[in-house]
C-alpha positions as CSV (number, residue, x, y, z in Angstrom):
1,X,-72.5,165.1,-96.8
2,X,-74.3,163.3,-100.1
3,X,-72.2,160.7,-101.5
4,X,-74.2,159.4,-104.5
5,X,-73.8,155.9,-105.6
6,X,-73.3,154.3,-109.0
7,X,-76.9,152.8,-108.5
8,X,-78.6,156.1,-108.3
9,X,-80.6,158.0,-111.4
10,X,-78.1,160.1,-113.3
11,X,-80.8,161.1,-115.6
12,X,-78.8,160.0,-118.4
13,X,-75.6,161.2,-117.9
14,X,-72.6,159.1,-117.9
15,X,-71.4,158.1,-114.6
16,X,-67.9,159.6,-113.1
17,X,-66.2,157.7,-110.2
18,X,-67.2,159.1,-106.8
19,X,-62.7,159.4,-105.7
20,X,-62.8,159.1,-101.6
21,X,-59.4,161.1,-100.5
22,X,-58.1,160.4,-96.7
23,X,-56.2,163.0,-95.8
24,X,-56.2,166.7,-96.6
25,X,-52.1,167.8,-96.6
26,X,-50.6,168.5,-99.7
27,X,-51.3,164.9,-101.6
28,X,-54.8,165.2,-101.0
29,X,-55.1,168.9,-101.6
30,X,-53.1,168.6,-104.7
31,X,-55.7,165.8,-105.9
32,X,-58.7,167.9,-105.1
33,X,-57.6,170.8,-106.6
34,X,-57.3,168.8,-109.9
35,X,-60.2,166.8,-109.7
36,X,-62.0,170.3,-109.2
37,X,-61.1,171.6,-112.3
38,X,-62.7,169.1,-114.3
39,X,-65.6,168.7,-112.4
40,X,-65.4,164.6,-111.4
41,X,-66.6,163.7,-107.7
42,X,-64.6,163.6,-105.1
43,X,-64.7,164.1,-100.9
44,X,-61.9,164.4,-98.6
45,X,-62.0,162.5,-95.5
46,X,-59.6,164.1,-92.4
47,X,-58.8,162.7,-89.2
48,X,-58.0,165.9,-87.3
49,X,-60.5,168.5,-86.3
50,X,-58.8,171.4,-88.2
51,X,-55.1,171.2,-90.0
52,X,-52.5,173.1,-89.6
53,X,-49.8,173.5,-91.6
54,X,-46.1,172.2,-90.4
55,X,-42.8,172.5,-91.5
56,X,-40.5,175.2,-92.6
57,X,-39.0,175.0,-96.1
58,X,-39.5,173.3,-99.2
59,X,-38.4,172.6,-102.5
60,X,-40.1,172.0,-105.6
61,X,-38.4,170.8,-108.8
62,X,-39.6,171.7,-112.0
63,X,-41.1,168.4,-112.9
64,X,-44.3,169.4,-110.4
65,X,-44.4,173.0,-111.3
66,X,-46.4,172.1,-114.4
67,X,-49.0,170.6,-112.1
68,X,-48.8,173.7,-109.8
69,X,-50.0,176.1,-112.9
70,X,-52.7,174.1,-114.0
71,X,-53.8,174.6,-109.9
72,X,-53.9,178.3,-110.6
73,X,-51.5,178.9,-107.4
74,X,-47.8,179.1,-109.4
75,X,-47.6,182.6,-110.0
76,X,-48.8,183.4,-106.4
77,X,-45.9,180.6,-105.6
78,X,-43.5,182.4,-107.6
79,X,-44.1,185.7,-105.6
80,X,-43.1,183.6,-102.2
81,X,-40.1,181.7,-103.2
82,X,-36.7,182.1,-103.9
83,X,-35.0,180.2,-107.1
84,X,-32.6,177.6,-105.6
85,X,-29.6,178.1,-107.4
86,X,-27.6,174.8,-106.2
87,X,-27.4,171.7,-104.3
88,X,-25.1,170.9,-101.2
89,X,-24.9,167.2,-99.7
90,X,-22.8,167.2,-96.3
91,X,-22.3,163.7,-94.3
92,X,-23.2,163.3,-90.6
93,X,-19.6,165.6,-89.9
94,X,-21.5,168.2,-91.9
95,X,-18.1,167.4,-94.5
96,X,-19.9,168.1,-97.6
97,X,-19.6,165.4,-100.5
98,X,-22.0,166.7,-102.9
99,X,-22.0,169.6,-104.8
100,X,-24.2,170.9,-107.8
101,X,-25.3,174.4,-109.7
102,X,-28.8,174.1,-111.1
103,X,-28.3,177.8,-112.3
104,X,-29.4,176.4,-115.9
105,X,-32.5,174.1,-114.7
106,X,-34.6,176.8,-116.4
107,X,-33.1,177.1,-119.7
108,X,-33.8,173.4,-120.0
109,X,-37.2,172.9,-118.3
110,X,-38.9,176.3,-118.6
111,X,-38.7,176.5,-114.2
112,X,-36.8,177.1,-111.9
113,X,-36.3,175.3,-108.9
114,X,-38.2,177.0,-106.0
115,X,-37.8,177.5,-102.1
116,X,-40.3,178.2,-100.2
117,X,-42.0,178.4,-97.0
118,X,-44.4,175.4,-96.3
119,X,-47.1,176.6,-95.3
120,X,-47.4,179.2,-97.6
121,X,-48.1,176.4,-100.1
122,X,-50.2,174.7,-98.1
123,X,-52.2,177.9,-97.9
124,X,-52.3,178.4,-102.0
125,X,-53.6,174.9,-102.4
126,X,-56.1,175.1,-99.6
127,X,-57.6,178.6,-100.9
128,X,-58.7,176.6,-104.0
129,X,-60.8,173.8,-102.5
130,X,-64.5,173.9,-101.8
131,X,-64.5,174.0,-97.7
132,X,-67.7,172.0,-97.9
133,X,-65.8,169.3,-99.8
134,X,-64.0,168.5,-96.7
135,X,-65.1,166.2,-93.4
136,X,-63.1,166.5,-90.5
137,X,-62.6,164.3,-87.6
138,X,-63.0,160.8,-90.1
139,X,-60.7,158.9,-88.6
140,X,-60.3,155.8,-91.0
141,X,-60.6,152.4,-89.4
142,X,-61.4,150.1,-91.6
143,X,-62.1,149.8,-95.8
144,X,-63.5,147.3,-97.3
145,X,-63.5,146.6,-101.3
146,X,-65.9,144.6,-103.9
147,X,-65.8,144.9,-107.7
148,X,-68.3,147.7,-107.7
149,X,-67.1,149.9,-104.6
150,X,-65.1,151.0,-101.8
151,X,-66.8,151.7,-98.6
152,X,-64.3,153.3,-95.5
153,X,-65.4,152.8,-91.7
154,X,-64.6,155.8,-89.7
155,X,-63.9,156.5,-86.0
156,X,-67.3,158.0,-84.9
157,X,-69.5,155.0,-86.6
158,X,-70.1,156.2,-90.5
159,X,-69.6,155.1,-93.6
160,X,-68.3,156.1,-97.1
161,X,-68.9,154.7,-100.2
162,X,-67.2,155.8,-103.3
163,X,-65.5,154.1,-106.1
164,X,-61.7,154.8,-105.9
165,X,-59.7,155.4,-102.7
166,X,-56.9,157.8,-102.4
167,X,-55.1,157.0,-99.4
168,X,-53.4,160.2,-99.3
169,X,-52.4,160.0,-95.4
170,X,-48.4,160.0,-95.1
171,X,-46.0,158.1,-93.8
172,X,-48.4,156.2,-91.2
173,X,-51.2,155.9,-93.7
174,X,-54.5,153.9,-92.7
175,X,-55.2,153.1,-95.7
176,X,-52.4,151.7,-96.4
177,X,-52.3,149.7,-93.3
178,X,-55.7,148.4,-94.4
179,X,-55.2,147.1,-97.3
180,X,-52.2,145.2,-95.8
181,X,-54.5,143.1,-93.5
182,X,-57.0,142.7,-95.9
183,X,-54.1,141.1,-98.4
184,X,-53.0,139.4,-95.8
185,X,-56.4,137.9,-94.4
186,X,-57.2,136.9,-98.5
187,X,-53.5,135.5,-98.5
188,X,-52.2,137.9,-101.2
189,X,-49.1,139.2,-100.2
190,X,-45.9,138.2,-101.4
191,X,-44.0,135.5,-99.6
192,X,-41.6,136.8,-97.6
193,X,-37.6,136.6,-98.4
194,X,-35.2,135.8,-95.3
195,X,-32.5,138.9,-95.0
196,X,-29.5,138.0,-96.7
């Protein structure tokens, strides 16, 4: 896996920030998909030797299904989901406290809302990205930053540069947990407030 730099000849063409995603679920995948159609740089670093897709059902509002046509996958989305047609809340006694119809979401937002199986989404999004565009078993440990680049340390001794990092890696994320100890090394984070 090449991952040119911003020092090397681009024979006159401009340059396009090499984008380093962690993490190939539905973030990541989502990214790529989009970086894809227009053709800018990008790798996707994975920790796990192969992903599968978890999880039963989901829902998607139609503020993403916009995004999920210009993917190319909404019409094969369509085909798998059901429209949601309201919205129970129930407390811990399963008493329910909440109700809404969404029945007229479409009328003013063009969607619908949609329910759907997850990994049939997961499968849609993954059909549309490169399979070479993809490293497995790049366990992030460390990232470190300058003015000019981004450079991520994995697990079995390589290293990354690029020029903007996703940290696309869920609830748990590396990345995120890196940059914490770097602000916090550099002194950057905000001063704590006691709980009140």
């Amino acid at each position: 896996m090449a991952i040119q730099s911003r020092n090397s000849s681009f024979q006159g063409k401009q340059y396009l920030p090499r984008v380093l995603i962690v993490a190939r679920g539905l973030a990541g995948l989502l990214l790529a998909i989009l970086l894809e159609h227009i053709n800018w740089p990008y790798q996707i670093f994975e920790r796990a030797e192969a992903v599968k897709p978890i999880g039963s059902t989901l829902a998607l509002s139609p503020n993403i299904l916009s995004a999920m046509e210009q993917t190319g996958i909404y019409e094969d989305l369509l085909k798998a989901s059901v429209r949601g047609v309201g919205i129970n809340l129930y407390n811990e006694q399963l008493k329910m406290i909440f109700s809404t119809g969404i029945t007229t979401i479409k009328e003013l937002s063009v969607y619908d809302y949609l329910v759907f199986p997850r990994p049939v989404l997961y499968d849609l999004l993954l059909a549309k990205v490169p399979k070479e565009k993809t490293a497995f078993k790049k366990k992030v440990l460390s990232i470190k930053q300058t003015d000019d680049e981004v450079t991520i340390h994995c697990s079995d001794n390589t290293s990354y540069e690029g020029d903007i990092l996703v940290g696309a890696d869920g609830a748990y994320s590396a990345v995120r947990q890196c940059l914490y100890k770097q602000l916090a090394q550099e002194n950057k984070l905000p001063a704590r407030t006691p709980n009140r």
